[in-house]
C-alpha positions in Angstrom: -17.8 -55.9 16.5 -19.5 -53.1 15.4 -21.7 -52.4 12.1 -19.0 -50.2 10.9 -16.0 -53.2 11.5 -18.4 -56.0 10.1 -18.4 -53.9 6.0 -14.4 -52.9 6.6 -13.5 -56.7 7.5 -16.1 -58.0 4.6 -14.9 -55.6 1.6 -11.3 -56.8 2.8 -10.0 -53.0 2.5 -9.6 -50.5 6.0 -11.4 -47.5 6.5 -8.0 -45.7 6.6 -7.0 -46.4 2.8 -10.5 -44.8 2.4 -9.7 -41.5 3.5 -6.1 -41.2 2.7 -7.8 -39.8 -1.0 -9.8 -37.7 0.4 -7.5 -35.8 2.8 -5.4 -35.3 -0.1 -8.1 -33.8 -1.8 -9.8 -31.7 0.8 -5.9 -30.1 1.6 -5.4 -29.8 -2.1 -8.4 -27.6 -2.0 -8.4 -25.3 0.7 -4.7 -24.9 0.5 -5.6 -22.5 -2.7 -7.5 -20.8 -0.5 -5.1 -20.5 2.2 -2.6 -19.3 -0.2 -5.0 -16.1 -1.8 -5.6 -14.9 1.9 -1.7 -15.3 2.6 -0.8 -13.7 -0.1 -3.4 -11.0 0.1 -2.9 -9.9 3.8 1.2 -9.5 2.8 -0.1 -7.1 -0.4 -2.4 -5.2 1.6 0.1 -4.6 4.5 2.0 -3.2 1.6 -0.3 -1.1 0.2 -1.2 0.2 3.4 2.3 0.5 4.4 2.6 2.9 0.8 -0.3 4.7 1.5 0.8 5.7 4.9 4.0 6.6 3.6 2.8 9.0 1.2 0.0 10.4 3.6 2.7 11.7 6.2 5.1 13.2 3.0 2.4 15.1 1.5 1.5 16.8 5.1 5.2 17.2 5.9 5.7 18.5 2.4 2.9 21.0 3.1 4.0 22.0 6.2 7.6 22.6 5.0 6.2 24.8 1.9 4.0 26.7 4.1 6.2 27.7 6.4 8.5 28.7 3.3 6.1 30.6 1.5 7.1 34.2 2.8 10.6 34.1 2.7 11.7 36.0 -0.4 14.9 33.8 -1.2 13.0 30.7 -1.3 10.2 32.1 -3.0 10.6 31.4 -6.6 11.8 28.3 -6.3 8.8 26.8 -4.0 7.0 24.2 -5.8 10.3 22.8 -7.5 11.7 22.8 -3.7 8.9 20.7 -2.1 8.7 18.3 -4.5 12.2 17.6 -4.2 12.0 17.5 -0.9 9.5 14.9 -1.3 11.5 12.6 -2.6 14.5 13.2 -1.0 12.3 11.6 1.7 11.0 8.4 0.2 14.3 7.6 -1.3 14.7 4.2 -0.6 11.2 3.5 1.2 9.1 4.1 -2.6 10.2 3.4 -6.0 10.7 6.8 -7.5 9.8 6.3 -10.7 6.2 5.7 -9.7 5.8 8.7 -7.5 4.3 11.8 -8.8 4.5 14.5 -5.8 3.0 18.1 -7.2 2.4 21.0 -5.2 0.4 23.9 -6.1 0.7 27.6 -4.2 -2.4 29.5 -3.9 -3.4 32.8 -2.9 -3.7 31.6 0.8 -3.0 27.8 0.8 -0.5 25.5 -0.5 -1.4 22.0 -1.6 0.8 19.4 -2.1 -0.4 16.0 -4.0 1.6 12.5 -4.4 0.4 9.9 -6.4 1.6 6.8 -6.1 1.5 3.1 -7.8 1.6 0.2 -5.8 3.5 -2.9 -8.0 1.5 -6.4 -6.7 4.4 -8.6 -6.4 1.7 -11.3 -6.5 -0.3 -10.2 -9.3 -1.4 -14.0 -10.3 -2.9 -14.7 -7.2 -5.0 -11.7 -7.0 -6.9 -10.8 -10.4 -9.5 -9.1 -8.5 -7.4 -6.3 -8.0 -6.2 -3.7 -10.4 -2.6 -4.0 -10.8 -0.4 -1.4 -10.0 -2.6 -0.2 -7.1 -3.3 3.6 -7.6 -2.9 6.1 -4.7 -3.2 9.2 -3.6 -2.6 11.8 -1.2 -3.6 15.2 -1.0 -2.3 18.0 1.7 -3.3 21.6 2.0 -1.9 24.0 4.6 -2.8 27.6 4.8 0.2 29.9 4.0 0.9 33.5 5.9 2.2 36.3 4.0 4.2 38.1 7.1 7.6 37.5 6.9 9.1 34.2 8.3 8.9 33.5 12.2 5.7 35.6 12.6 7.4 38.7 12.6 
């Protein structure tokens, strides 16, 4: 019998009702923490799954008003044109009513702008961050004034 066995079999109580408390108490603990970095990795797939949405409609949304810009019937409707366009695309992929896609024509560039607020569906969990997540996305294509096709 060891040194360990001989204080067990002396107090009258087993080492294994000992730690029963404290296993409770050490899962109790770092479960919190298991639960923030859970948590956190799913919003910040989701952030970055917004802000790659938004950095691939603002260049496409450049690219389509740049290519617009010299034909006359399209014109004076531009702007209006590729921010609808805008979200006609991130219909159903971003809440619209927290997207803000702009677009400004220049004398030799168009730029298109989305903001964008990210809601934190687990807002409790992480204080630390600001809550909706702003962000933004800016595009700027250089326009020709030929006519359309490079004629």
């Amino acid at each position: 019998m060891n040194l360990r066995e001989g204080f067990a079999a002396r107090d009258g109580r087993s080492n294994l009702k000992d730690t029963r408390g404290q296993t409770t108490l050490e899962f109790a603990l770092i479960s919190v923490v298991l639960i923030v970095i859970v948590f956190g990795i799913i919003e910040g797939g989701r952030i970055f799954s917004s802000w790659l949405v938004i950095t691939n409609e603002a260049r496409e949304a450049a690219r389509y008003g740049a290519v617009a810009v010299g034909d006359p019937s399209r014109q004076p409707t531009l702007v209006t044109d590729v921010q609808e366009r805008v979200r006609q695309r991130t219909a159903g992929v971003l809440d619209q009513t927290r997207l803000t896609p702009t677009a400004t024509l220049g004398s030799t560039d168009l730029t298109v702008q989305i903001d964008y607020n990210v809601e934190l569906f687990a807002a409790p969990l992480l204080a630390f961050l600001p809550n909706p997540v702003p962000l933004t996305a800016i595009s700027t294509m250089r326009t020709e004034d030929g006519p359309v096709g490079g004629g």
